[in-house]
N, C-alpha and C positions, 0 to 999 in steps of 0.2 A: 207283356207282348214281346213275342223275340225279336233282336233287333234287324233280323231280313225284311221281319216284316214292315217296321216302324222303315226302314228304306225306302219300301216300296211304296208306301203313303205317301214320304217325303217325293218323294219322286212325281207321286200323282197332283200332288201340290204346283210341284215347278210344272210338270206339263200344264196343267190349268195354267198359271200364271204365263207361260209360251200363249198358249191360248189365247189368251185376251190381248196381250201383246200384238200378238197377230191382227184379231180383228179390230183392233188400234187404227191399225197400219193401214188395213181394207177399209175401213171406213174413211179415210183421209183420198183414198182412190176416185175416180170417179168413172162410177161401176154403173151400172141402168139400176131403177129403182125397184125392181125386183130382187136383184142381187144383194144390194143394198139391204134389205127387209130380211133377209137369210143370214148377213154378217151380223146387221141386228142381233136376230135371233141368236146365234151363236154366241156374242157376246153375254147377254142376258142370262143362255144357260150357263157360262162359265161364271159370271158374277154370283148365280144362285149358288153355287157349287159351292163355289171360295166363300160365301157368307154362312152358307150349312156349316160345311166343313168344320169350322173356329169351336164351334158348340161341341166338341166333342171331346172330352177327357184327353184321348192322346194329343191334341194337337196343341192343347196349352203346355207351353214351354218348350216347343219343338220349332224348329225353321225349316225350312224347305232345301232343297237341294242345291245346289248354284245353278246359273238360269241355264238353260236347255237352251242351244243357239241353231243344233244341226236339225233342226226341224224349222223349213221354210216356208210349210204350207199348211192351211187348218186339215188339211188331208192325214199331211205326214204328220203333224202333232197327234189327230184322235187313231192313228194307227198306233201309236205309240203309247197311245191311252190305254186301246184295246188291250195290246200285249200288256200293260202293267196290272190291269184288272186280271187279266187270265195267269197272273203270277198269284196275284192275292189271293186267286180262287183254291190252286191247287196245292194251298197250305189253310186247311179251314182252321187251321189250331185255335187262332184268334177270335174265330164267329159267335162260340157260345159265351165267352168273356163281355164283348161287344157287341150284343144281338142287336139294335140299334142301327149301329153302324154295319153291319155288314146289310141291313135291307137297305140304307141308306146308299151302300156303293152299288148293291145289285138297280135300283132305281137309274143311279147316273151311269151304269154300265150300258142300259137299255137307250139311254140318250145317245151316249156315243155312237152304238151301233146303228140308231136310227140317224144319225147326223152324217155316218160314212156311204149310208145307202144316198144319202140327201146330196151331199158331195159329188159323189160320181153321177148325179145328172146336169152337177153344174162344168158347163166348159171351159170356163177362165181357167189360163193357169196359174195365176195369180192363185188362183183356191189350193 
Protein backbone atom coordinates (compact mmCIF):
# COMPACT_ATOMS: atom_id res chain seq x y z
CA UNK A 1 0.00 0.00 0.00
CA UNK A 2 1.69 3.44 -0.83
CA UNK A 3 2.49 5.33 1.85
CA UNK A 4 -0.33 8.52 1.04
CA UNK A 5 -2.32 6.11 1.38
CA UNK A 6 -1.45 4.29 4.73
CA UNK A 7 -1.64 8.37 5.87
CA UNK A 8 -4.65 8.78 5.10
CA UNK A 9 -6.11 5.66 7.16
CA UNK A 10 -3.79 6.89 9.87
CA UNK A 11 -5.47 10.04 9.79
CA UNK A 12 -9.05 8.26 9.59
CA UNK A 13 -8.00 6.50 12.83
CA UNK A 14 -7.25 9.89 14.79
CA UNK A 15 -10.38 11.50 13.34
CA UNK A 16 -12.41 8.42 14.90
CA UNK A 17 -10.51 8.64 17.98
CA UNK A 18 -11.24 13.00 18.01
CA UNK A 19 -14.58 11.47 17.55
CA UNK A 20 -15.27 9.80 20.69
CA UNK A 21 -13.23 12.04 22.46
CA UNK A 22 -15.86 14.35 21.58
CA UNK A 23 -18.84 12.61 22.50
CA UNK A 24 -16.93 11.96 25.90
CA UNK A 25 -17.23 15.42 26.48
CA UNK A 26 -21.10 15.65 25.22
CA UNK A 27 -22.10 13.01 27.14
CA UNK A 28 -20.55 14.64 30.46
CA UNK A 29 -22.97 17.84 29.29
CA UNK A 30 -26.25 18.06 30.28
CA UNK A 31 -28.15 18.00 27.05
CA UNK A 32 -32.17 16.97 26.86
CA UNK A 33 -32.48 13.25 26.56
CA UNK A 34 -33.02 13.19 22.98
CA UNK A 35 -29.77 14.67 22.31
CA UNK A 36 -28.41 12.64 24.59
CA UNK A 37 -29.60 9.25 22.52
CA UNK A 38 -27.89 10.89 19.22
CA UNK A 39 -24.31 11.35 21.16
CA UNK A 40 -24.97 7.93 22.21
CA UNK A 41 -25.48 6.90 18.96
CA UNK A 42 -22.53 8.60 17.67
CA UNK A 43 -20.40 7.17 20.16
CA UNK A 44 -21.40 3.64 19.35
CA UNK A 45 -20.69 4.23 15.61
CA UNK A 46 -17.28 5.44 16.26
CA UNK A 47 -16.53 2.44 18.80
CA UNK A 48 -17.83 -0.01 16.05
CA UNK A 49 -15.45 1.57 13.69
CA UNK A 50 -12.28 1.73 16.01
CA UNK A 51 -13.05 -2.16 16.81
CA UNK A 52 -13.65 -3.02 12.94
CA UNK A 53 -10.96 -1.25 12.00
CA UNK A 54 -7.85 -3.45 14.32
CA UNK A 55 -9.00 -6.51 12.11
CA UNK A 56 -7.44 -5.39 9.17
CA UNK A 57 -3.97 -6.39 8.00
CA UNK A 58 -2.76 -2.74 7.60
CA UNK A 59 -3.50 -1.55 10.87
CA UNK A 60 -1.51 -4.13 12.83
CA UNK A 61 1.76 -2.48 13.57
CA UNK A 62 0.55 0.99 12.58
CA UNK A 63 -0.44 4.05 15.08
CA UNK A 64 -2.54 6.73 14.31
CA UNK A 65 -1.66 10.11 13.78
CA UNK A 66 -1.16 12.46 16.75
CA UNK A 67 -4.50 13.56 18.11
CA UNK A 68 -6.49 16.03 15.97
CA UNK A 69 -7.30 19.11 18.45
CA UNK A 70 -8.72 21.76 15.66
CA UNK A 71 -11.75 19.88 15.25
CA UNK A 72 -14.24 21.27 18.11
CA UNK A 73 -17.35 19.90 17.08
CA UNK A 74 -18.71 16.21 15.90
CA UNK A 75 -19.76 18.43 12.89
CA UNK A 76 -16.22 19.68 12.11
CA UNK A 77 -14.66 16.12 13.07
CA UNK A 78 -17.19 14.04 10.39
CA UNK A 79 -16.47 17.01 7.86
CA UNK A 80 -13.16 16.00 8.09
CA UNK A 81 -13.93 12.45 7.95
CA UNK A 82 -15.73 13.17 4.69
CA UNK A 83 -12.86 14.86 2.98
CA UNK A 84 -10.40 11.92 4.18
CA UNK A 85 -12.68 9.29 2.72
CA UNK A 86 -12.98 11.47 -0.67
CA UNK A 87 -9.10 11.41 -0.68
CA UNK A 88 -8.99 7.56 -0.23
CA UNK A 89 -11.62 7.41 -2.90
CA UNK A 90 -9.75 9.24 -5.58
CA UNK A 91 -6.74 6.87 -5.40
CA UNK A 92 -8.53 3.34 -5.95
CA UNK A 93 -4.93 1.75 -6.26
CA UNK A 94 -5.45 0.15 -2.84
CA UNK A 95 -9.12 -1.38 -3.46
CA UNK A 96 -8.32 -4.50 -5.32
CA UNK A 97 -5.39 -5.30 -2.97
CA UNK A 98 -7.89 -4.68 -0.01
CA UNK A 99 -11.38 -5.65 -1.46
CA UNK A 100 -12.61 -5.99 2.20
CA UNK A 101 -11.61 -3.05 3.26
CA UNK A 102 -12.48 -0.70 0.84
CA UNK A 103 -16.39 -2.07 1.24
CA UNK A 104 -15.72 -1.81 4.73
CA UNK A 105 -14.82 2.12 4.49
CA UNK A 106 -17.58 2.64 1.58
CA UNK A 107 -20.21 1.29 4.59
CA UNK A 108 -18.69 3.96 7.33
CA UNK A 109 -18.45 6.57 4.51
CA UNK A 110 -22.25 6.15 4.21
CA UNK A 111 -22.47 6.63 8.18
CA UNK A 112 -20.63 9.77 8.07
CA UNK A 113 -22.72 11.12 5.56
CA UNK A 114 -25.86 10.21 7.10
CA UNK A 115 -24.50 11.48 10.67
CA UNK A 116 -23.76 15.17 8.91
CA UNK A 117 -27.39 15.21 7.37
CA UNK A 118 -28.41 14.17 11.19
CA UNK A 119 -26.13 17.00 12.57
CA UNK A 120 -27.43 19.86 10.82
CA UNK A 121 -30.86 19.24 12.40
CA UNK A 122 -29.47 19.35 15.70
CA UNK A 123 -29.08 23.09 17.04
CA UNK A 124 -26.67 23.06 19.89
CA UNK A 125 -23.61 24.32 19.17
CA UNK A 126 -21.96 22.33 21.38
CA UNK A 127 -22.52 19.69 18.19
Amino acid sequence: MKESITVQFRKLWSLYLRRMHLCKELEKQALPDDKQAFVRHFYNETDLFLSEVSKFDWARGQTCLPAITDCQSLHDTDKRLLQTYTRLQSDASWEQEYPELARFLLRNLSRVKASLRLLRYLTSPSF
